[in-house]
C-alpha positions in Angstrom: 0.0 0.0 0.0 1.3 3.6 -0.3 2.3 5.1 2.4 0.3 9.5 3.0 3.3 9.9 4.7 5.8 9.7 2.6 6.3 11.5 -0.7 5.2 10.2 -4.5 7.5 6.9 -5.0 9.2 6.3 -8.3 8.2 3.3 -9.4 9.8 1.2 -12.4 7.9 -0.7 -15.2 10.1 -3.2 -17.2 9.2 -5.3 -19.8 11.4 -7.6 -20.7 10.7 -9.1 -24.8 12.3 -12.3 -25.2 13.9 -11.6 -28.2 17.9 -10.8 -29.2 20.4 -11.1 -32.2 20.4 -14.9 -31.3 16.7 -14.7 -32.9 17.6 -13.3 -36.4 18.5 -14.6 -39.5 22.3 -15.4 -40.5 21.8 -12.8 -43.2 19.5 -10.3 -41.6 21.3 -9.3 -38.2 21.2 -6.5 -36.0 17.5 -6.7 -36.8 16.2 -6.8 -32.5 18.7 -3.8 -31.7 17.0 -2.0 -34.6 14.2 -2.3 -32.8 15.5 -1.3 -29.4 15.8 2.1 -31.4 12.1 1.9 -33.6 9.9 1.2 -30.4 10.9 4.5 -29.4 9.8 6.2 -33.0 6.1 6.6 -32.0 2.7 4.5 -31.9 -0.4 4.8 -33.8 -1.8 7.1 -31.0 1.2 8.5 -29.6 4.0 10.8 -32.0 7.0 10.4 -29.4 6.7 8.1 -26.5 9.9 9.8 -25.1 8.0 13.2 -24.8 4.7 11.2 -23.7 6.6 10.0 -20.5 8.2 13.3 -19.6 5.0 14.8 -19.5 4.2 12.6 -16.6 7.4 13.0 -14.6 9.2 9.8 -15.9 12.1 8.6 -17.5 12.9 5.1 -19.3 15.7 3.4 -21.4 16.2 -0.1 -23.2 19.1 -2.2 -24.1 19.6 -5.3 -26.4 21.8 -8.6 -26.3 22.6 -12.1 -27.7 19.2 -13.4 -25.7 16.6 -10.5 -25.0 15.7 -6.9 -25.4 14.3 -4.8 -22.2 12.8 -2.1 -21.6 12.4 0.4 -18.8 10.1 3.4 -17.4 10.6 5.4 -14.2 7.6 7.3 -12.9 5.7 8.8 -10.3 3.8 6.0 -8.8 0.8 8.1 -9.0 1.1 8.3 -12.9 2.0 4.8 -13.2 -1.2 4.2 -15.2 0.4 6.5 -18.0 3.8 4.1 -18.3 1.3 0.9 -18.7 -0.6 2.5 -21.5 2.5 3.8 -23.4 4.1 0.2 -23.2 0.5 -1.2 -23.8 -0.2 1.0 -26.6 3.4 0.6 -28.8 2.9 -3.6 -28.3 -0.5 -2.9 -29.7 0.6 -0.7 -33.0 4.1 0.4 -33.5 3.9 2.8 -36.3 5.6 1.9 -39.4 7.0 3.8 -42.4 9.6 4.4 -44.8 11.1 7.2 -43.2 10.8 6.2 -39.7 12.5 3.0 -40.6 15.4 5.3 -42.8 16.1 7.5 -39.9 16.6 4.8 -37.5 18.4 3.0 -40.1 21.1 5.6 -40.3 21.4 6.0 -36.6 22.1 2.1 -35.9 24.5 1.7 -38.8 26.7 5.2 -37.8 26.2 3.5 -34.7 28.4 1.0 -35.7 30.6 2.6 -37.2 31.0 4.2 -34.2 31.4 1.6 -32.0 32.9 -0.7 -34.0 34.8 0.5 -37.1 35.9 4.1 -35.5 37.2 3.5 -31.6 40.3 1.3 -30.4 39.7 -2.6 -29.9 35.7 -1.7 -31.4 35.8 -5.4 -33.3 37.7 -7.3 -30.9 34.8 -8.9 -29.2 33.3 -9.3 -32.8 36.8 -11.2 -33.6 36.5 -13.5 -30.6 32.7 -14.7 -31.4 33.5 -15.7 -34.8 36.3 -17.7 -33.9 35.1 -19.3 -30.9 30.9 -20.1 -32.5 30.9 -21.9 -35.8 26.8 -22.6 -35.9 25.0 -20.5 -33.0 24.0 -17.5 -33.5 26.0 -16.3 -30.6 28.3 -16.0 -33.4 27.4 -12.7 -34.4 27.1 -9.5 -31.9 24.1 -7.8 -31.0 24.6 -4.5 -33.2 25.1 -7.6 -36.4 27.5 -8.8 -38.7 28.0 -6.1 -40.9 26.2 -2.3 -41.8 24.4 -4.0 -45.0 22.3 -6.4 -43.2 20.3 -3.3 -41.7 20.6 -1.1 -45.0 19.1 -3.6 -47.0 16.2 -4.2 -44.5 13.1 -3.9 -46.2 9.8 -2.2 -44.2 8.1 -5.8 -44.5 11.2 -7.2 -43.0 10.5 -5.0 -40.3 7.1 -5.5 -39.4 7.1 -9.4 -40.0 10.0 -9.1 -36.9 7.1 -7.0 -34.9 4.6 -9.1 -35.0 6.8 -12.2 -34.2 8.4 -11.1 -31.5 6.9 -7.8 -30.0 3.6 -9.8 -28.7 2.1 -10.5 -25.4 3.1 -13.7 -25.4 6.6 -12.8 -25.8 6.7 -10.6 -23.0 7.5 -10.3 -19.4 6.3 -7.6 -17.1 7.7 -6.6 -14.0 6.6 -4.0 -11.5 8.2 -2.9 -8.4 7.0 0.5 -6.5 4.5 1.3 -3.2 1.6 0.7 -5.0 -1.3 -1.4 -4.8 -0.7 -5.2 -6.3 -4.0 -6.0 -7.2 -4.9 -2.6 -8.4 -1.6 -2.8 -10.6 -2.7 -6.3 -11.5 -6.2 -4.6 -13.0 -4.4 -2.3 -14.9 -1.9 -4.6 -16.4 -5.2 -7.0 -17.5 -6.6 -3.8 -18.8 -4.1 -2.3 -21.5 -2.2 -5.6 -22.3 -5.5 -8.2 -22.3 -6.2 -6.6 -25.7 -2.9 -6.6 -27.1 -3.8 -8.6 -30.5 -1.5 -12.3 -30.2 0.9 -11.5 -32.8 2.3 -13.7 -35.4 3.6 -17.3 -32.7 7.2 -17.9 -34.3 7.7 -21.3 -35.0 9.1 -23.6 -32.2 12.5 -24.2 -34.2 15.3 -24.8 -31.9 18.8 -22.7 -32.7 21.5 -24.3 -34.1 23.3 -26.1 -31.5 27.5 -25.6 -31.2 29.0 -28.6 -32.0 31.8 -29.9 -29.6 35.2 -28.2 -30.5 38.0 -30.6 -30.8 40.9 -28.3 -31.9 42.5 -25.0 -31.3 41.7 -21.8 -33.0 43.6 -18.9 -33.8 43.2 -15.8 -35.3 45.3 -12.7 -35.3 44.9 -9.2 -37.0 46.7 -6.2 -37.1 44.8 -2.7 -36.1 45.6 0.9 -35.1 45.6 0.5 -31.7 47.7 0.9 -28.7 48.6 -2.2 -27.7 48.7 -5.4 -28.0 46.3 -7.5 -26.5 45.8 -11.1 -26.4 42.6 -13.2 -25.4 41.5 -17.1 -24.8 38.0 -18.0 -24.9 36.2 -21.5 -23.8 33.3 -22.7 -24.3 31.4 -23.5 -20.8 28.2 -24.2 -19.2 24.6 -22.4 -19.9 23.5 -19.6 -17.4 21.2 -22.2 -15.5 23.9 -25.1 -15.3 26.0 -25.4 -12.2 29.2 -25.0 -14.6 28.0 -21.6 -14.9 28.7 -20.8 -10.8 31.6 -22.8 -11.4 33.0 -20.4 -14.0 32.0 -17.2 -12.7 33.7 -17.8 -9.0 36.7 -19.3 -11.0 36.6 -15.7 -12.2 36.7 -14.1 -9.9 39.8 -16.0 -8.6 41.3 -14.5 -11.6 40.2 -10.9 -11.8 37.9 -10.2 -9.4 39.6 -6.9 -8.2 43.2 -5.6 -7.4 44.6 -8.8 -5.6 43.2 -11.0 -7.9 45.5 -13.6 -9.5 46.2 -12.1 -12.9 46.2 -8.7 -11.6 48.9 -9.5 -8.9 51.1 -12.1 -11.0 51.0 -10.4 -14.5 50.6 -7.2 -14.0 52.0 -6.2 -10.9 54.9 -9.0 -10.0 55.8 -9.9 -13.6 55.3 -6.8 -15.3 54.0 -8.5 -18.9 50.7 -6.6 -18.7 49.2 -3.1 -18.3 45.4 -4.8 -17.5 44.6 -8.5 -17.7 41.1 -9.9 -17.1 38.7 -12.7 -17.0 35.0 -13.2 -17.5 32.0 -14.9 -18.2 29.6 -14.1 -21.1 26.7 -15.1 -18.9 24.5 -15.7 -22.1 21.7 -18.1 -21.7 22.5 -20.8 -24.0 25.9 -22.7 -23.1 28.6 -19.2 -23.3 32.1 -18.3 -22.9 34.9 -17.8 -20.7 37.4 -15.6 -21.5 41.4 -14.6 -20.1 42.4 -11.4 -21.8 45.7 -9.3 -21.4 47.0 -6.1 -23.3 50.6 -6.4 -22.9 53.3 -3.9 -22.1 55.9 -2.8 -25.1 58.4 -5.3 -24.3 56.2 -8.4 -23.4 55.7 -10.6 -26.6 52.6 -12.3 -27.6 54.3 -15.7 -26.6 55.1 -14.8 -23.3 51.9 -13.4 -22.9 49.7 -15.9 -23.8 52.1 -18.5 -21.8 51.5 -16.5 -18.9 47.9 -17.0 -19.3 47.9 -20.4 -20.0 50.2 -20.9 -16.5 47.2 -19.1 -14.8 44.9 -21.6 -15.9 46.7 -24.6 -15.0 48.0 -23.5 -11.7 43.5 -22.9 -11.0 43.6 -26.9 -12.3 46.2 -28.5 -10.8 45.7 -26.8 -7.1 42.6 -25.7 -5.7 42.1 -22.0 -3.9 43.2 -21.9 -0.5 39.6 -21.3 1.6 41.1 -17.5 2.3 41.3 -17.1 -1.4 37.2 -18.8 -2.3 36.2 -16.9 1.0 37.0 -13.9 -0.2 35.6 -14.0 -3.8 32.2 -15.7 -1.9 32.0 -12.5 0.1 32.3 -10.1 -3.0 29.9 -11.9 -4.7 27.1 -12.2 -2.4 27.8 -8.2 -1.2 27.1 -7.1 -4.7 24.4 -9.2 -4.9 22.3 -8.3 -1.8 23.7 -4.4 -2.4 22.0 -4.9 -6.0 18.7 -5.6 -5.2 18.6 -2.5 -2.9 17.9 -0.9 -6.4 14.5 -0.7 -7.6 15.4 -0.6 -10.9 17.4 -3.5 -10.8 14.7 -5.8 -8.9 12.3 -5.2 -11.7 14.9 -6.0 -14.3 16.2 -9.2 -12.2 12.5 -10.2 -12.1 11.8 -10.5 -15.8 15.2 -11.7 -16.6 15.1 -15.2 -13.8 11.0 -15.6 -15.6 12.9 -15.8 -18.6 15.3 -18.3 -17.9 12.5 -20.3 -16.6 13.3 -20.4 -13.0 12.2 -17.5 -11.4 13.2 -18.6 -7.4 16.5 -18.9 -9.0 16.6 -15.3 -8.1 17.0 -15.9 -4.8 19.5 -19.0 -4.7 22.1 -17.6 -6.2 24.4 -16.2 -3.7 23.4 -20.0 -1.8 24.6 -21.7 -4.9 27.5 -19.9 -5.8 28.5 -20.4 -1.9 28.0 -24.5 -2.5 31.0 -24.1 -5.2 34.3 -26.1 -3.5 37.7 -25.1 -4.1 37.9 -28.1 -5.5 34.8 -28.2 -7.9 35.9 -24.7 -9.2 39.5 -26.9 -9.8 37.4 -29.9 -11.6 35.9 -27.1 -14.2 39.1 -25.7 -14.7 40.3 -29.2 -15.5 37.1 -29.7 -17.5 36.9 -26.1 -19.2 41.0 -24.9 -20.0 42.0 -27.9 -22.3 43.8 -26.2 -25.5 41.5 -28.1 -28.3 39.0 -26.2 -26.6 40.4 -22.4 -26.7 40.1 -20.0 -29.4 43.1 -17.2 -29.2 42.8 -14.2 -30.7 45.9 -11.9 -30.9 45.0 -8.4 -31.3 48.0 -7.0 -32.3 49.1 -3.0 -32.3 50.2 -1.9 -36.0 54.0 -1.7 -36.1 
């Protein structure tokens, strides 16, 4: 209930659309971050949904990825009627036409340009996909493959995506604020039970990445500063226990300033400016990834040896309980301290719905406590074999 007391609450609508690059054609990407930009571009009853919003006090945002496209509002609990109907009314009728779909053309592909063409390192993560997928669509990044796919994207290209994806039954809503649940309930029936179905896709399951039985290598030559070198493995999806697994081993690795790599390649050896490791965290099985930009006088082959020393140390002797302890407490502070945001409950929410396990939301920090030193040793063991790594050597233009 909301509280006389206490002034108007912000309260966040998300609604997350189960739909990413991962959903698009081979030879039509880039297609669900084009829409990230179009649902912005006005409805059937509304000119500018950005302006629509301000008018009642609120704010919003969207991003896209590999596995799903959300979107956010921020408003004045008592105007949250107003964010319901805007979302409501842009899943019912999105406008279309040629030159809404040419502006926001020209802003994605300068986008990528941008991002990807005009800035240090902008295609290294494009690199490392192509060489570590061969048949998911994981393959390709969010913003696409190339400029052309989305230049030569015709209006019916367009609105056949719409109705496929942008539907109801695609679609996850989330609302957290100090409001009334079953009055926000009635609401929620009201401007989404008449949402028109939309065009069901097909149940076609993705293309499934064969096992990879031999080492990949790529290296390219670029106008950058340094040098940097990266190692990706294929691992577990986001649900699996490998994924826990992964992330802690992780954080052994680079989970702050006295984390191995940090301390033994940057700091004690002195072969690296920045090293790093990570998980891609994508729901279908993902990456992990060791990366280092080197210093002037480190070569590639002492680099990547370094790395690979890293790795094998983590699978030949587990972390002492100090060392898991640690990266246990890290994880489960930034977890808790997380969900003190709003904003990121409601986004949390309709991502755990997605992935089909929605108490998972609240047994993470209990599983990712479970992993052993010596479990996160057995992935290692499992995980850092060289037929499985793809290398990518980024190298600074002589």
């Amino acid at each position: 209930q909301q509280n006389p007391h206490r002034p108007p609450a912000l309260g966040p609508l998300d609604i997350l659309y189960n739909v990413g690059s991962r959903d698009e054609r081979p030879e039509r990407t880039g297609m669900a971050h084009l829409f990230e930009h179009l649902m912005f571009g006005g409805s059937e009853n509304v000119a500018e949904f950005d302006k629509a919003l301000e008018n009642a006090g609120g704010t919003n945002n969207a991003w896209t990825n590999s596995d799903f496209t959300n979107f956010y509002d921020i408003v004045p609990a008592h105007n949250a009627e107003t964010a319901f109907w805007l979302e409501s009314d842009r899943m019912k009728g999105l406008a279309f036409s040629d030159k809404a779909l040419e502006v926001q053309r020209q802003v994605v592909c300068e986008e990528f340009k941008q991002v990807c063409l005009n800035q240090p390192y902008g295609d290294q993560s494009m690199l490392l996909r192509a060489l570590a997928y061969e048949r998911h669509p994981y393959r390709w990044a969010t913003i696409g493959i190339e400029p052309a796919h989305i230049e030569q994207a015709t209006l019916r290209d367009v609105q056949a995506f719409y109705r496929r994806h942008y539907r109801p039954g695609n679609a996850i809503l989330s609302i957290v604020a100090d409001l009334d649940e079953e009055r926000m309930l009635r609401i929620a029936e009201e401007r989404f039970g008449s949402v028109p179905p939309g065009d069901a896709p097909p149940q076609e399951p993705l293309p499934v990445e064969p096992p990879q039985t031999a080492p990949r290598r790529m290296e390219v030559e670029r106008d950058v500063p340094a040098t940097t070198v990266s190692i990706a493995f294929h691992m577990g999806a986001r649900t699996s226990r490998d994924f826990f697994r992964g992330d802690m081993t992780s954080d052994l690795l680079a989970g702050g300033d006295s984390a191995r790599l940090v301390q033994r390649l940057v700091r004690e050896r002195r072969l690296a400016a920045s090293a790093n490791a990570y998980v891609s965290g994508s729901v279908d099985p993902g990456l992990f990834v060791v990366t280092a930009q080197l210093l002037p006088d480190t070569t590639v082959e002492q680099a990547e040896a370094a790395l690979w020393e890293e790795l094998a140390l983590l699978s030949r002797e587990a972390a002492d309980p100090y060392e898991t302890e640690k990266v246990k407490n890290r994880f489960e502070a930034n977890t808790l301290f997380g969900e003190l945001n709003v904003m990121n409950k409601a986004m949390n929410l309709g991502f755990y719905e997605m992935l089909g396990d929605l108490p998972l939301i609240n047994r993470e920090v209990e599983i990712y406590r479970s992993v052993t030193a010596e479990t996160a040793a057995d992935f290692c063991r499992r995980t850092f074999r060289p037929e499985k790594s793809s290398t990518l050597t980024y190298r600074a233009a002589r």
